[in-house]
C-alpha positions in Angstrom: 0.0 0.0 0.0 1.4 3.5 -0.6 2.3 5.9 1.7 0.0 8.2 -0.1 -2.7 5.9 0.2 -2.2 5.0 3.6 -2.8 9.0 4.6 -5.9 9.3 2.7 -7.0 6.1 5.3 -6.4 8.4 8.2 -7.5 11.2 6.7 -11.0 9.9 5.7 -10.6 10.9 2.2 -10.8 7.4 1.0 -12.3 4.1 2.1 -10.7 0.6 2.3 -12.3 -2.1 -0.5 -13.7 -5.3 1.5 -11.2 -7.3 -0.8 -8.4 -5.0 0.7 -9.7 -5.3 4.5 -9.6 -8.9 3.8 -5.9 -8.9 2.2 -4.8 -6.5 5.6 -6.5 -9.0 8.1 -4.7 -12.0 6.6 -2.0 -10.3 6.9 -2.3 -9.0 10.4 -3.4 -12.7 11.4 -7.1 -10.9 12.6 -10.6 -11.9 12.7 -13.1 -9.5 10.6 -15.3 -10.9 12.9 -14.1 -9.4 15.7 -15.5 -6.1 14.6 -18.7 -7.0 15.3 -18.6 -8.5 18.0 -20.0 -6.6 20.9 -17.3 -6.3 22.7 -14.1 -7.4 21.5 -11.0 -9.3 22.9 -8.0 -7.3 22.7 -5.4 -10.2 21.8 -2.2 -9.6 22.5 0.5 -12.1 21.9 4.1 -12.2 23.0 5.6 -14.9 20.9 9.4 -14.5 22.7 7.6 -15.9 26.0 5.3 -18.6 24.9 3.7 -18.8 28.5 2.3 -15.4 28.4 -0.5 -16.2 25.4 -3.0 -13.6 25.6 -4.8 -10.9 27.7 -8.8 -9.8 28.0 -9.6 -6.7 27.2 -10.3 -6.7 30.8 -7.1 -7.5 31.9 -5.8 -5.0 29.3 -7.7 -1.9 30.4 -6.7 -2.9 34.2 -3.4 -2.7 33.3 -3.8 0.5 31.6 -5.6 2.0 34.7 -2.3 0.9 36.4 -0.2 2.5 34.5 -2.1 6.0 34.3 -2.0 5.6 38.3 1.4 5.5 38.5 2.4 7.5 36.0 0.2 10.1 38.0 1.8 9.3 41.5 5.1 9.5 39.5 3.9 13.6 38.4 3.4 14.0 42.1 6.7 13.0 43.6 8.4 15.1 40.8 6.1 18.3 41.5 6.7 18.3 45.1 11.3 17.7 44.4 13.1 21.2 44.5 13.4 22.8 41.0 
């Protein structure tokens, strides 16, 4: 796909063909069906650590939540160190 064609994606200016979305899912090892589904799975494999397999979308948004905590607690400690 050119890079060209890839902006106008973004942009709205143009629309993917359903022969294309099925070319990019094949390629991106992903279910069309997923999209409507109600609510999705977010799959996220890790293919160096075979154990891990994959995570909710659940367990994905906790983990998010997490990290926005910390990352808050993190802005505190800074804010309150001498400049």
């Amino acid at each position: 796909m050119a890079i060209s064609t890839y902006s106008k994606l973004e942009q709205g200016k143009t629309e993917l063909t359903v022969s294309r979305l099925v070319q990019l899912s094949v390629i991106l090892q992903f279910n069309l069906s997923q999209f409507f589904e109600e609510e999705p799975e977010v799959q996220v494999a890790e293919h160096v650590y075979a154990g891990y397999g994959f995570v909710t979308r659940a367990e994905f948004v906790q983990q998010v939540d997490k990290l926005h905590l910390l990352e808050r607690q993190l802005n505190n400690i800074l804010s309150q160190l001498p400049q």
